[in-house]
DRENKE-720014 format. One line per 5 residues: number of its first residue (from 1); their letters; for each residue x, y, z of N, C-alpha, C. Coordinates in steps of 0.02 Angstrom, whole numbers, plus 32768, in hexadecimal, padded with zeros to 4 digits. Example, Ala and Ser with C-alpha at 12.3 -4.5 7.8 and 13.67 -1.06 7.14 Angstrom:
<pts>
1> AS> 8294 7EE4 8186 8267 7F1F 8186 8294 7F5B 8186 ~ 8282 7F90 8162 82AC 7FCB 8165 8285 8002 818A .
</pts>
This chain:
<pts>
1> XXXXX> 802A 7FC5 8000 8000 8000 8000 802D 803E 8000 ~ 800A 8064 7FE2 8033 80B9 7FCC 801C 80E3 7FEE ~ 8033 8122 8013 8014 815B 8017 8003 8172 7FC8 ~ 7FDA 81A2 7FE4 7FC7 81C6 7F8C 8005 8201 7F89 ~ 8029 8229 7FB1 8048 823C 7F99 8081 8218 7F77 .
6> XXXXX> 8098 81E1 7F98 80D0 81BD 7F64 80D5 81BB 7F1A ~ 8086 81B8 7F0D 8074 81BA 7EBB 8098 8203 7E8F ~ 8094 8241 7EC7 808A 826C 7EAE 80C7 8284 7E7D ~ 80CD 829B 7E47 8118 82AA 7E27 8131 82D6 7E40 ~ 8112 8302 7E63 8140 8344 7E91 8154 8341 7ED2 .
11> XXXXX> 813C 8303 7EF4 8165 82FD 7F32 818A 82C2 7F15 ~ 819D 82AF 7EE7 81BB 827C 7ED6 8209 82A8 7EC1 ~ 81F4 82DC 7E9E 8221 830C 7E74 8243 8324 7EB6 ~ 8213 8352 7EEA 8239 8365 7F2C 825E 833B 7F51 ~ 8241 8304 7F4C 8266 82EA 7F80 82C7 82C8 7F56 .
16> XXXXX> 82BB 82C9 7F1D 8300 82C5 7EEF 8314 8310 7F00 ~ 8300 833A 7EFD 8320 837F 7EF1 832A 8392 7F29 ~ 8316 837D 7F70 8322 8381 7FA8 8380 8349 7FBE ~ 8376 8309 7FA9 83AA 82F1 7FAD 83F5 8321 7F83 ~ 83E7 8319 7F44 841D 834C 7F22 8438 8399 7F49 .
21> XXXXX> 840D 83B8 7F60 8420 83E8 7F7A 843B 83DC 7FCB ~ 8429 83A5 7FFA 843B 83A0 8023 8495 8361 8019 ~ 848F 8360 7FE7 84E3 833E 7FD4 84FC 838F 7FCC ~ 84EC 83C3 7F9B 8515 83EE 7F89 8529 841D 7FDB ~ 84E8 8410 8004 84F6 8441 803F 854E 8424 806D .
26> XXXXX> 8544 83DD 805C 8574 83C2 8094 85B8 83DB 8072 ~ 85BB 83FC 8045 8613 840B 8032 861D 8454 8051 ~ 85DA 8491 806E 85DF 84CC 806E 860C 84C5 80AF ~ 8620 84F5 80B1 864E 84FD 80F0 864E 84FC 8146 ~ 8675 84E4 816A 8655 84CD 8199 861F 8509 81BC .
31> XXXXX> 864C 8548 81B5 8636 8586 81D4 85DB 8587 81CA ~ 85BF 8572 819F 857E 8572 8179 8538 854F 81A0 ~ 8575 8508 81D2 855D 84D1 81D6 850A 84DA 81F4 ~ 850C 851C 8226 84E5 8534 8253 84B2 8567 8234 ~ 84C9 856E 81FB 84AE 85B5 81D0 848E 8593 8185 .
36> XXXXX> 84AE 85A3 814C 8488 859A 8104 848C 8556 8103 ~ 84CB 852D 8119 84B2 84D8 810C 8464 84C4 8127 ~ 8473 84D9 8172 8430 84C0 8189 83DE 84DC 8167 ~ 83F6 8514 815D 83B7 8550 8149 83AB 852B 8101 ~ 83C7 8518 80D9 83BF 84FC 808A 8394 84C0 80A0 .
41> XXXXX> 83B3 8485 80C9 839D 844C 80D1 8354 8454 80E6 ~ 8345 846C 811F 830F 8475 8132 82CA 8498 8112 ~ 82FC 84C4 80D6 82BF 84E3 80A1 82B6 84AC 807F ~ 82E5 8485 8054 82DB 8452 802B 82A6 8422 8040 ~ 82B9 8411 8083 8299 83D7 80A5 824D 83E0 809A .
46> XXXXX> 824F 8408 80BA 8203 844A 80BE 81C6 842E 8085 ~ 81F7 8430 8053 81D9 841F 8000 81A9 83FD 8014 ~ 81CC 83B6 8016 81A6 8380 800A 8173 835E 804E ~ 8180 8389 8083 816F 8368 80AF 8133 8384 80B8 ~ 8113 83CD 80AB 80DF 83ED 80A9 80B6 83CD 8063 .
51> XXXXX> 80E2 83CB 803B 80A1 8385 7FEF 8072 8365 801C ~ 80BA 8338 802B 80A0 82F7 8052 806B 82F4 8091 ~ 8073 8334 80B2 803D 8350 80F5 7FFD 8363 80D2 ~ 7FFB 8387 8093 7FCC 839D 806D 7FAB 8367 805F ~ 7FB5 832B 803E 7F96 830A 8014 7F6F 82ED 8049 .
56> XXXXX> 7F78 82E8 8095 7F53 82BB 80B5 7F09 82D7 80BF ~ 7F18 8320 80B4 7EE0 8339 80C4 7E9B 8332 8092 ~ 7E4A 833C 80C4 7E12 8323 8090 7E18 835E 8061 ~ 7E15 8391 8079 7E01 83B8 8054 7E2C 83E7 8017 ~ 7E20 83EB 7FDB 7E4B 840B 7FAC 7E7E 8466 7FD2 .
61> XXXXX> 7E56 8482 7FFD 7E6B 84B4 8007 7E9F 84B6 8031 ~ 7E9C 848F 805D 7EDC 8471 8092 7F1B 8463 806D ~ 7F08 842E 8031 7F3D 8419 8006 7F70 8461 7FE1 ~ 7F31 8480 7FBA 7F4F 84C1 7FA8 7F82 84EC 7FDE ~ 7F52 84EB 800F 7F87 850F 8047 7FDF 84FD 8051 .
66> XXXXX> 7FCA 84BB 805F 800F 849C 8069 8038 84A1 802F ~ 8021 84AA 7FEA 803E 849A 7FAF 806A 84E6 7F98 ~ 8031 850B 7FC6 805D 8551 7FD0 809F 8555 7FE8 ~ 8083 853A 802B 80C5 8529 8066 811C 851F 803E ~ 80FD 84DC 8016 8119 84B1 7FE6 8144 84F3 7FB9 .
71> XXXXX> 812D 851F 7F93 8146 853C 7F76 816E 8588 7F7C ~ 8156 858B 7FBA 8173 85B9 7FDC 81C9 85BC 7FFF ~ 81C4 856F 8008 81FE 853C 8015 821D 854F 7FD9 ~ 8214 853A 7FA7 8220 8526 7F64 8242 8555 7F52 ~ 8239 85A7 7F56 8253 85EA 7F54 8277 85F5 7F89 .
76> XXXXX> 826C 85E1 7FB6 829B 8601 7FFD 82E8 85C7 7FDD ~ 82F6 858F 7FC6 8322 8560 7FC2 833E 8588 7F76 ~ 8324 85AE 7F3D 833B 85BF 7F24 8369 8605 7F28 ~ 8362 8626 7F5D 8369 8665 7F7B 83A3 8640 7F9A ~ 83B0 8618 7FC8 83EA 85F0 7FDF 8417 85E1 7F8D .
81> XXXXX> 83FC 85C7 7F71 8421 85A3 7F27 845F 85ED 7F14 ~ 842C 862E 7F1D 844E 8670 7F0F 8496 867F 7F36 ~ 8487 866C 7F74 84B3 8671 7FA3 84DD 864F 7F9E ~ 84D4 8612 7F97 8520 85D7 7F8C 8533 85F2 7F58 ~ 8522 8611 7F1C 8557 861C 7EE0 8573 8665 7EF4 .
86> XXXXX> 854E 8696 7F1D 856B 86BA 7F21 85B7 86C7 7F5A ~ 85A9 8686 7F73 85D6 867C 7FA5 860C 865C 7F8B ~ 860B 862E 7F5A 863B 860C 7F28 8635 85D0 7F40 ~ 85F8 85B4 7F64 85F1 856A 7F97 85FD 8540 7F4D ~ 85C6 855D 7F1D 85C4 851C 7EDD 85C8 854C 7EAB .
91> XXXXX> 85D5 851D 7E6B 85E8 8542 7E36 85B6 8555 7E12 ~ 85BE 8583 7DE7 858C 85B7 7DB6 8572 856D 7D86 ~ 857A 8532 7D7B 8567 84F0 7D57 852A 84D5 7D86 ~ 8548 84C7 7DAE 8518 84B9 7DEC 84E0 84D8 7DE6 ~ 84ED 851A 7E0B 84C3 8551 7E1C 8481 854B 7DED .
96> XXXXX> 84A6 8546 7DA9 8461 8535 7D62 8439 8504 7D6B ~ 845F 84CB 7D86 8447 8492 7D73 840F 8487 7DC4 ~ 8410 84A8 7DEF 83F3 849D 7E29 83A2 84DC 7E1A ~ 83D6 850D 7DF8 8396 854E 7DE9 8367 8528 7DAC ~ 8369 8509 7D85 8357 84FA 7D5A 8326 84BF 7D64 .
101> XXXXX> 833D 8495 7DA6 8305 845F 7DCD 82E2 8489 7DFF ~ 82ED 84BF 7E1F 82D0 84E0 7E35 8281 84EC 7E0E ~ 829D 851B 7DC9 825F 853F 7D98 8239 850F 7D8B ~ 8261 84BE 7D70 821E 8482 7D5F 81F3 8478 7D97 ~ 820D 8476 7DDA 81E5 8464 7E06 81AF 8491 7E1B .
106> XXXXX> 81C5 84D2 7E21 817E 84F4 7E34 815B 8506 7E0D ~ 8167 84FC 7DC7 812F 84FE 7DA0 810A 84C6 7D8A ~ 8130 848E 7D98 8102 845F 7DB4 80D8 8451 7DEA ~ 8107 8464 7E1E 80C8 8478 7E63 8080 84AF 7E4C ~ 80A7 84CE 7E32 8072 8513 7E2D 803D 84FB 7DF0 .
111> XXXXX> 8041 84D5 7DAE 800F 84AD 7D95 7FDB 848C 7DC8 ~ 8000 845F 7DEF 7FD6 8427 7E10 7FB2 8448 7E3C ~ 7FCC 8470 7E75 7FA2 8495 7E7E 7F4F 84C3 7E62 ~ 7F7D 84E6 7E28 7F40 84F3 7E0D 7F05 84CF 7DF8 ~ 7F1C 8491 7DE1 7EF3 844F 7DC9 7EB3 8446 7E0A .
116> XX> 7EBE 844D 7E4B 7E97 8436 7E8B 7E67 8465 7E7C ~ 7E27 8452 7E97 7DFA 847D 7EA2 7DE2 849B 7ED4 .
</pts>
């Protein structure tokens, strides 16, 4: 037996895009450990774990709520993404390739969302 969010392709996507970024956090510097490492992880985390809180709920508007939550995360972790390159944590390659799963994902969140009634 499945939860229904397991099905879903966007906590499936977060929760990959949550792992990737929590490998890239562990190289930032120790000084960080207490500061943007933790602050990234915990937005990332955020992602998928508010889907997954959402979907349990009966009602469509709850879901939306959380899906907010969800994407609010989603922007706060890219606002971090800014910071590691501007800090030189990861490289301007990276940086693309993390901003660029960023944009698929919340406009995938932000579809599905809209899709609920």
């Amino acid at each position: 037996m499945r939860f229904k969010f397991e099905k879903l392709i966007i906590w499936q996507r977060a929760m990959d895009f949550g792992d990737e970024i929590y490998k890239i956090s562990q190289s930032f510097p120790k000084s960080e450990v207490f500061n943007l490492t933790s602050q990234i992880n915990r937005a990332v985390d955020s992602i998928a774990l508010n889907i997954s809180e959402g979907s349990i709920e009966q009602s469509n508007p709850e879901f939306k709520k959380s899906l907010g939550y969800s994407i609010r995360s989603l922007a706060e972790v890219v606002t971090y993404l800014h910071k590691t390159k501007r800090r030189e944590y990861i490289s301007l390659i990276d940086f693309e390739k993390y901003y660029q799963e960023s944009f698929n994902l919340i406009n995938m969140m932000i579809a599905f969302k809209n899709q609920l009634k």
